[in-house]
C-alpha positions as CSV (number, residue, x, y, z in Angstrom):
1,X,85.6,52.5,112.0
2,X,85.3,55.3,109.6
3,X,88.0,55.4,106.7
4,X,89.1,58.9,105.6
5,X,87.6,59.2,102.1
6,X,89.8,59.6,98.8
7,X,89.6,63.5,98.8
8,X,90.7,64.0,102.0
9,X,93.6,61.6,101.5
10,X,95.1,63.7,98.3
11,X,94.1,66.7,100.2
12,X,96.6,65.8,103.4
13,X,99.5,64.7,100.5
14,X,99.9,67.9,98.5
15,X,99.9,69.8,102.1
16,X,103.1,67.4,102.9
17,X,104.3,67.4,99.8
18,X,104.2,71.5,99.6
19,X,105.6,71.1,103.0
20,X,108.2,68.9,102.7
21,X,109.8,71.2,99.5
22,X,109.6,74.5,102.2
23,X,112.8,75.8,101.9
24,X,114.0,77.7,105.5
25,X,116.5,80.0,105.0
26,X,118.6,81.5,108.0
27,X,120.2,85.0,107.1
28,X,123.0,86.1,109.2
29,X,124.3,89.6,109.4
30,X,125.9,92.0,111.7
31,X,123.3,94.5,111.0
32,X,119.5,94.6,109.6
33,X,117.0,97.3,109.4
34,X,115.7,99.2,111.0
35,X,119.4,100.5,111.1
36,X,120.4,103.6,109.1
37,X,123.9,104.0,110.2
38,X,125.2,101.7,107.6
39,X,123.6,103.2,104.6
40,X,122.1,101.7,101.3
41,X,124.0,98.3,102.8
42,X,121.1,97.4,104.6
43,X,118.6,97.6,101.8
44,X,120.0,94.6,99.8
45,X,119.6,92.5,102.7
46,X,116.0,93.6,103.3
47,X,114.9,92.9,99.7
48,X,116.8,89.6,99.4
49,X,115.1,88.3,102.5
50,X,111.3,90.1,101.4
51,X,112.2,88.3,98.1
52,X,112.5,85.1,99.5
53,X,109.4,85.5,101.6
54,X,107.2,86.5,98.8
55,X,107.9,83.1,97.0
56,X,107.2,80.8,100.0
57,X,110.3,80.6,101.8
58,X,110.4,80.9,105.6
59,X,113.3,82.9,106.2
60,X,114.7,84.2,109.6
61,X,117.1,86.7,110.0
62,X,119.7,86.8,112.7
63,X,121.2,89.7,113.2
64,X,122.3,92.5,116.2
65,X,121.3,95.5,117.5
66,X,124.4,97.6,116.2
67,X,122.8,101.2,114.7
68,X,126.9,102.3,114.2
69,X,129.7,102.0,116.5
70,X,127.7,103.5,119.4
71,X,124.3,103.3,119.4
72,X,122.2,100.3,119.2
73,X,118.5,99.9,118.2
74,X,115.4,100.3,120.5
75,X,114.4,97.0,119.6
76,X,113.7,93.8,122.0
77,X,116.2,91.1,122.1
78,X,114.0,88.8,124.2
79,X,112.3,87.5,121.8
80,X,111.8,87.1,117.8
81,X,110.1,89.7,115.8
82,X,107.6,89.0,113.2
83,X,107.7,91.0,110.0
84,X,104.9,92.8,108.0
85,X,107.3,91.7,104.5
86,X,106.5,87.5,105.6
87,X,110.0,86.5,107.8
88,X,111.3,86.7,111.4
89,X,113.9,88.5,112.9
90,X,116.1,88.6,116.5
91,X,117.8,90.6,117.8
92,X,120.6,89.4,119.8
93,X,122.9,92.6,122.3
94,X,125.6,94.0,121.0
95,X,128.6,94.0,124.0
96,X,131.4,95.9,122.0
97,X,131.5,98.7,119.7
98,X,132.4,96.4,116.4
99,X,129.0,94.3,116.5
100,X,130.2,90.8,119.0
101,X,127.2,88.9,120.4
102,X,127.5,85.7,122.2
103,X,124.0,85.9,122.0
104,X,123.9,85.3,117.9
105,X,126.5,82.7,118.6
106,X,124.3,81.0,120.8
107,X,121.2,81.5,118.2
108,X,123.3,80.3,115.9
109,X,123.9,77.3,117.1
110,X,121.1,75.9,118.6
């Protein structure tokens, strides 16, 4: 029976160590780009989350479709949607005009 050798040993150990220390990070907000209704309000959020990214964290982003009180964006709620910036962000149907979703509820707390 062949014995994995030293290297390969301390190779698989700092992958679950470096593993184990991943932070995940779920960010939660009524509204996320690519909305422009709302402003410079959005751009925090972006860079906080793009921030995390960049220095290993796997964030996800929960958020609606609100684009203002009356629109929403074209943007699939189906599924998650993977960002150029590193994180991962759904969608989740806007039913009234002030930004309720069941749908985030349920996300939420799966």
């Amino acid at each position: 029976m062949n014995q994995p050798c030293t290297k390969e040993l301390d190779y698989l150990a700092r992958i679950a160590r470096r593993e184990a220390g991943r932070l995940k990070i779920l960010y939660v907000s009524p509204y996320f780009k690519p909305t422009r209704c709302y402003g410079d309000a959005v751009e925090p959020s972006y860079r906080l989350c793009l921030s995390l990214a960049r220095i290993g964290r796997e964030v996800r982003v929960l958020t609606t479709n609100a684009d203002g009180l009356d629109r929403v964006l074209p943007v699939s709620n189906r599924r998650e949607h993977a960002t150029t910036a590193g994180f991962r962000v759904r969608y989740c149907q806007r039913l009234m005009r002030h930004s309720v979703s069941p749908g985030l509820l349920h996300y939420l707390f799966q």
